[in-house]
C-alpha positions, 0 to 999 in steps of 0.5 A: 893299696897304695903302688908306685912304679918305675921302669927305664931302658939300657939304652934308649934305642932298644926297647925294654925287655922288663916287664912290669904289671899291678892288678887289684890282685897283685904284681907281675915283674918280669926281666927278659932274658937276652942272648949275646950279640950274634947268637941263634934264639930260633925265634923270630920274635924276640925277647920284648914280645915273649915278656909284654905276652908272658906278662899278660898271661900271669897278671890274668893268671894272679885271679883266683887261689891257684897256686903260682907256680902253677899260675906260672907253668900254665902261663909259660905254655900259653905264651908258648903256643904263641910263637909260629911255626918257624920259632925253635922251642927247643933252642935254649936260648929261646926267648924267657924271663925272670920271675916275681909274682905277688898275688893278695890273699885275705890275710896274707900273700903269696908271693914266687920268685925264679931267677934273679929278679929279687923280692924284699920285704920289710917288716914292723921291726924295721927289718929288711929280707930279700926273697932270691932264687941264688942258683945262677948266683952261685953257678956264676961264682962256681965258674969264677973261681977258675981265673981268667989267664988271658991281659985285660982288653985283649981278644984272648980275654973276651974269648975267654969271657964269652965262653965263660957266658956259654957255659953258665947259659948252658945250665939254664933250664935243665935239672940241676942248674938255674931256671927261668920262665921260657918255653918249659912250664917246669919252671913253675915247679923250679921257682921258689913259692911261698906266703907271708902274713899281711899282719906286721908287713910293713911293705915290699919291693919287687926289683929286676936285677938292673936296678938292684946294681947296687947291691950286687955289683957296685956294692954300694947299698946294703939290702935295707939301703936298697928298699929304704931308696925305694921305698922312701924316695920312690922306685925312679930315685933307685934307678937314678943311683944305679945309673949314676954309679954306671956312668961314674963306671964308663970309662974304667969299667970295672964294675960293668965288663958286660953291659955298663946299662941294663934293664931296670924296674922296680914296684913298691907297695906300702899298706894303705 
């Protein structure tokens, strides 16, 4: 099963919050949840901790024919039960993480997805889908469409800006809004499961969302354009052209209020 894997930090003094894994049963991809600057996890771990331990557990998980989104709840209170007695559980910005497992299974595989880390898979015809849990997607829109009043730059904006992040992050893992992996194992129910036959799969990628900038937030790749760099090219030159549009960014800023780097990992699998 011939992979390729790359992955690079936001920034170079900080380590990096994805999490990455292939076994001889599968792959585990992971992309750590931070908080904001300042605000309370009530953990005392942090988010690269939770992923690297979360991300142990699931490649482990991968062996045998349980189901993945019981893999994965069973996974999450595991990893809980890691944390000492001084880490909140119950603070919703405890450490979690985006999901993408894909697990070989005789003809075919099955494959989970939670958040927005995404899934493509390319077929015999030359198409290209993406598997994408869009709930935060379209919680983020939803809260878009009231327009920010304050002038660009100003105090008043990044107020606005900043409540804008707590709103979104308050639906995060209740019923209703959008889940990730943290301390609730309901999040195996949450995630989106399914299987693919090995038959006509010409190959996949699984992406955080830090290499798939692109797409999502430049707008410079098409999804086919996206797996072709990938996949042809190797998961490095993906990343290479999300950073180049990110530095080309730096000074205007207009496609990256928030972080003008992030995270970024990407597995590719072809068949052999």
């Amino acid at each position: 099963m011939p992979f390729q894997l790359a992955g690079e930090a936001g920034h170079p003094d900080r380590a990096n919050e994805d999490f990455a894994a292939v076994t001889a049963d599968g792959v585990v991809l992971l992309d750590g949840v931070s908080a904001p600057h300042g605000v309370d996890t009530g953990c005392a771990h942090g988010v690269a901790w939770y992923t690297r331990r979360l991300g142990g557990l699931l490649a482990a998980g991968l062996a045998g024919d349980r189901g993945l989104g019981d893999v994965l709840a069973e996974a999450v209170t595991a990893a809980s039960a890691l944390h000492g007695p001084g880490c909140d559980l119950g603070n919703q910005e405890t450490p979690s993480a985006t999901v993408v497992l894909v697990r070989f299974a005789g003809d075919h595989l099955d494959y989970l997805v939670l958040s927005d880390s995404v899934l493509l898979t390319e077929h015999a015809d030359g198409t290209v889908h993406a598997i994408a849990d869009t709930r935060l997607d379209h919680l983020r829109r939803r809260l878009a469409s009231a327009p920010l009043t304050a002038a660009a730059g100003t105090p008043e904006r990044a107020a606005e800006l900043s409540e804008r992040g707590r709103a979104i992050r308050s639906h995060r893992n209740v019923p209703g809004g959008f889940w990730t992996a943290g301390a609730d194992p309901r999040a195996g129910a949450e995630a989106l499961t399914g299987k693919l036959s090995l038959d006509g799969l010409a190959g996949f990628a699984a992406m955080t969302d830090g290499a798939t900038r692109g797409v999502e937030l430049f707008g410079s790749q098409t999804w086919r354009d996206c797996y072709a760099l990938a996949a042809g090219d190797g998961p490095a030159a993906l990343i290479d052209h999300v950073r180049a549009l990110e530095r080309a960014d730096a000074a205007r800023r207009a496609f990256t209020p928030g972080k003008l780097h992030d995270d970024a990992t990407v597995v590719t699998w072809s068949p052999a």
